[in-house]
Each structure stands twice: as C-alpha cells, then as structure tokens.
N, C-alpha and C positions, 0 to 999 in steps of 0.2 A: 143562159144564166151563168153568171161565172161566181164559182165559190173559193172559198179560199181553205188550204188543208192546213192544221196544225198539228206539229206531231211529240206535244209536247205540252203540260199543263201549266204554263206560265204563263198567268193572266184569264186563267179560267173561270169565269163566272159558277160557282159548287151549285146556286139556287138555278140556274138556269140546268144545267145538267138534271139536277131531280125533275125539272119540272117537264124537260123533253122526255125521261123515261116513262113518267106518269102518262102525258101524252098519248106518247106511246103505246101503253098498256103492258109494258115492263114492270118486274118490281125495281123500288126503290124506296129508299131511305134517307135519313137527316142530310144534308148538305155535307157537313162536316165526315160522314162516313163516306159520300162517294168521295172527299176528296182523299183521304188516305188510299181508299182503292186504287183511284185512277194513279195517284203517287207513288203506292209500292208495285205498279205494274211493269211486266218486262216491256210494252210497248204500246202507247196511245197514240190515237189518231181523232182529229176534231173537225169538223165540216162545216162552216158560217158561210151565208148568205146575206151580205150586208149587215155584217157584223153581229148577224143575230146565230147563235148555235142551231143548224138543224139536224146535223148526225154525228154520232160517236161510236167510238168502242174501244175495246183492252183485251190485252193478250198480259196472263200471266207464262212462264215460264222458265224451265231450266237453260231454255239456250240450246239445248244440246239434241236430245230428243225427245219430251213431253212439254207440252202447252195445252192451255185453255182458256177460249174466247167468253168473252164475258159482255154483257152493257152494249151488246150493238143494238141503237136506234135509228130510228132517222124521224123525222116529226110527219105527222100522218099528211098534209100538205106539199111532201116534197118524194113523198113511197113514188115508185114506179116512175123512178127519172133516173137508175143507175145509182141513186146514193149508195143503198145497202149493198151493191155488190162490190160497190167500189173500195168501201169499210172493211168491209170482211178480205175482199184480196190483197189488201194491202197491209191488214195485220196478218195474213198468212206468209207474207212476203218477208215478216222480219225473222218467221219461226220457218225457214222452209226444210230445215233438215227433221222439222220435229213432226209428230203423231199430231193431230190440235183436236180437239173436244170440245160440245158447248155444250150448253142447254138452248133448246129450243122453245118458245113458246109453241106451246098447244094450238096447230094450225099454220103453223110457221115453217112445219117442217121442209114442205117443196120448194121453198127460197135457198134452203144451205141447201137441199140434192142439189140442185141448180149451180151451186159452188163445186160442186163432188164430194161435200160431207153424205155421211153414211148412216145409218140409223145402228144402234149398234144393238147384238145381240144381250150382252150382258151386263149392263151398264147399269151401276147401282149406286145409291147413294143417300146419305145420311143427313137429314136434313132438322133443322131444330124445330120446326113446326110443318111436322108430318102431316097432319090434320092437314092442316092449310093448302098444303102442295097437293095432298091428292083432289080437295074443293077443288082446284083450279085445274087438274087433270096432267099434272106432271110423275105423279107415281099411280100403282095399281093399287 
C-alpha cells in the first residue's frame, strides 16, 4: 500500500476530517471547528490512501518544552498496518525537546505505552461537559 504524508492543511477536505474522527470513535465537531484546530496547530500530519484521508493528527505547542497531541485517528479499515504509530512518532518528532501529553480514548491506552507515553499520576482536567466525559469514562 503506498500512502501519501501531508504535513500541512492546504487543500484539506474539514468534512472529511470530521468524518474520519467520527469513524473513528473520536470526538468531533463542525467541520469548520477542526479547521481552525488543525490551523492554529504547532504541527500536523495527514495520511491519504488514494487520495482518500485515512489518518491524522496535531501537536499543539510551545516549541520549547511542553506539547500536546491531539485528533490522532486512523480509519478503522487501515488500524493495525502501522498508521497510528507512524502518526504519533512523527508528530513527536517536531516536539522532541518537549514533555507531550494526550488524551487517550478509554481503551486506547496500550497503543501510546507502546509509543513510551505514560499514564500519568496526576493529570487533571477541566472540561466543559463533565457529565459527558465521565459517560464516556475519561474522568472519575
């Protein structure tokens, strides 16, 4: 299979990105919200398969020494061929002097140990519909 990497949102289809996260089992939002995301990001990465999107993700960060991964999917048809790891080391690869932090989906976690991400002792976080995140098993 050969894909093609993009490391850059020019010419991104924003419908097609929702629709991989959804896919996925990601959250996700209006089209027009991941494109300001993936836009104010310190660094994106895009994975097409015959011109069709099947994996992403974003690194926000200082540059310097704190980041955080965001939006890594890959479409459930393409898991377990190296996409995701390929995604995630190569947005580590622009932050490498920095700390990086994600969120992980619920069940996801032994994919980033797999990377050397760590679960972290005291990791907290304020989120606008608490409710919701704990449904889905992301807080206590």
């Amino acid at each position: 299979m050969v894909f093609t990497v993009q490391l850059n949102t020019c010419g991104v289809d924003w419908h097609e990105v929702t629709e991989l996260l959804r896919l996925a089992g990601i959250a996700y939002y209006a089209d027009d919200i991941h494109n300001q995301a993936f836009n104010r990001s310190y660094a994106v990465i895009f994975v097409f398969h015959a011109n069709k999107l099947v994996g992403m993700g974003r690194v926000i960060s200082d540059g310097t020494y704190q980041a955080a991964m965001y939006d890594v999917a890959v479409l459930p048809a393409y898991q377990g061929k190296g996409l995701g790891r390929f995604i995630v080391q190569s947005l580590v690869g622009y932050c490498a002097s920095c700390h990086v932090i994600l969120y992980a989906s619920p069940g996801k976690e032994t994919f980033y140990e797999k990377s050397k991400f760590r679960r972290l002792k005291t990791g907290m976080a304020l989120f606008l519909n608490a409710e919701r995140m704990q449904e889905k098993g992301f807080i206590h």
